[in-house]
Steps between C-alpha positions, in 0.01 A plus 500: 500500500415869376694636157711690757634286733582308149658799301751498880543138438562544091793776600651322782584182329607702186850455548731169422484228773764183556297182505601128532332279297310224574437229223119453356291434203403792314122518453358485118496804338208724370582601149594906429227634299653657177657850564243785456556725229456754717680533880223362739338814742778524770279776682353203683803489832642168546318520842147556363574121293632368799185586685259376185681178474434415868154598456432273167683185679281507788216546295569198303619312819145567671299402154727153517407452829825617698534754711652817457898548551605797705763737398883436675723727511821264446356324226394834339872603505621162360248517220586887450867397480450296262294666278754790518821215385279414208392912424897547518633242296275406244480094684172352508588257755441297793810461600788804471815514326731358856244230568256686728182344494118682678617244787792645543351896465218417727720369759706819501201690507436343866242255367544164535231295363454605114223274285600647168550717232329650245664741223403673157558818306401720240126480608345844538229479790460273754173318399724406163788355721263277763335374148837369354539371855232266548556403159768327566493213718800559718444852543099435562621201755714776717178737518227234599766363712254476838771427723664806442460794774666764348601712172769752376477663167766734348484723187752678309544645206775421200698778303251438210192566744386162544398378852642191612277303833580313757306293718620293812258305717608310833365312725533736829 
């Protein structure tokens, strides 16, 4: 997916949407990195991470012997959605406030088969986000997940400039 077709997607799934929830586990999380003492470089777009963090998962899925994911459109929304809820209200969290889970988001994003769901925030580039990731068992399981088809990734940035990321990977 080019940076534009993803800056459309990041500004039409900007505004609030009603979801039912859907009960899961929430994945483990990746620990936030200690906040900067300066405001990480925001003139990197939310888009341009999106794109680099799609990049730097396949790359690591091909080097682990999986094959690359390709880029859906309703799994980029749920994953932009939520990285937007977390931006807004400060929640690092799988699951929001009224119970909706990435099952849940994904399904009202049209997709029906989500894998999983990786979050984190406060990094400042992509290559020190995908590190944290496949640190972490759980979040390093969802990536080199070889069954999975398909990725979303979302980016948005918090009133104190830090980027909170999203990824969603399905099966589809």
């Amino acid at each position: 997916m080019h940076v534009q077709a993803v800056q459309r997607l990041v500004l039409l799934t900007a505004a609030p949407v009603a979801l039912l929830a859907v009960g899961t586990p929430a994945q483990a999380r990746v620990p936030a990195p200690p906040l900067p003492a300066n405001a990480p470089d925001t003139a990197i777009t939310p888009a341009q991470l999106m794109s680099e963090v799609v990049t730097k998962t396949n790359q690591q899925r091909r080097a682990n012997g999986c094959t690359s994911l390709a880029v859906d459109q309703e799994l980029t929304i749920a994953s932009i959605r939520q990285s937007i809820y977390m931006a807004k209200t400060g929640q690092f969290t799988h699951v929001w406030k009224d119970g909706t889970t990435f099952i849940a988001r994904s399904h009202a994003a049209g997709y029906e088969q989500p894998s999983g769901e990786n979050i984190a925030w406060g990094y400042r580039t992509s290559e020190e986000v995908l590190d944290a990731w496949m640190a972490s068992p759980s979040h390093r399981e969802n990536i080199l997940n070889c069954s999975a088809h398909s990725i979303g990734t979302g980016v948005a940035y918090g009133p104190n400039g830090l980027p909170y990321y999203t990824q969603v990977f399905g099966y589809e």
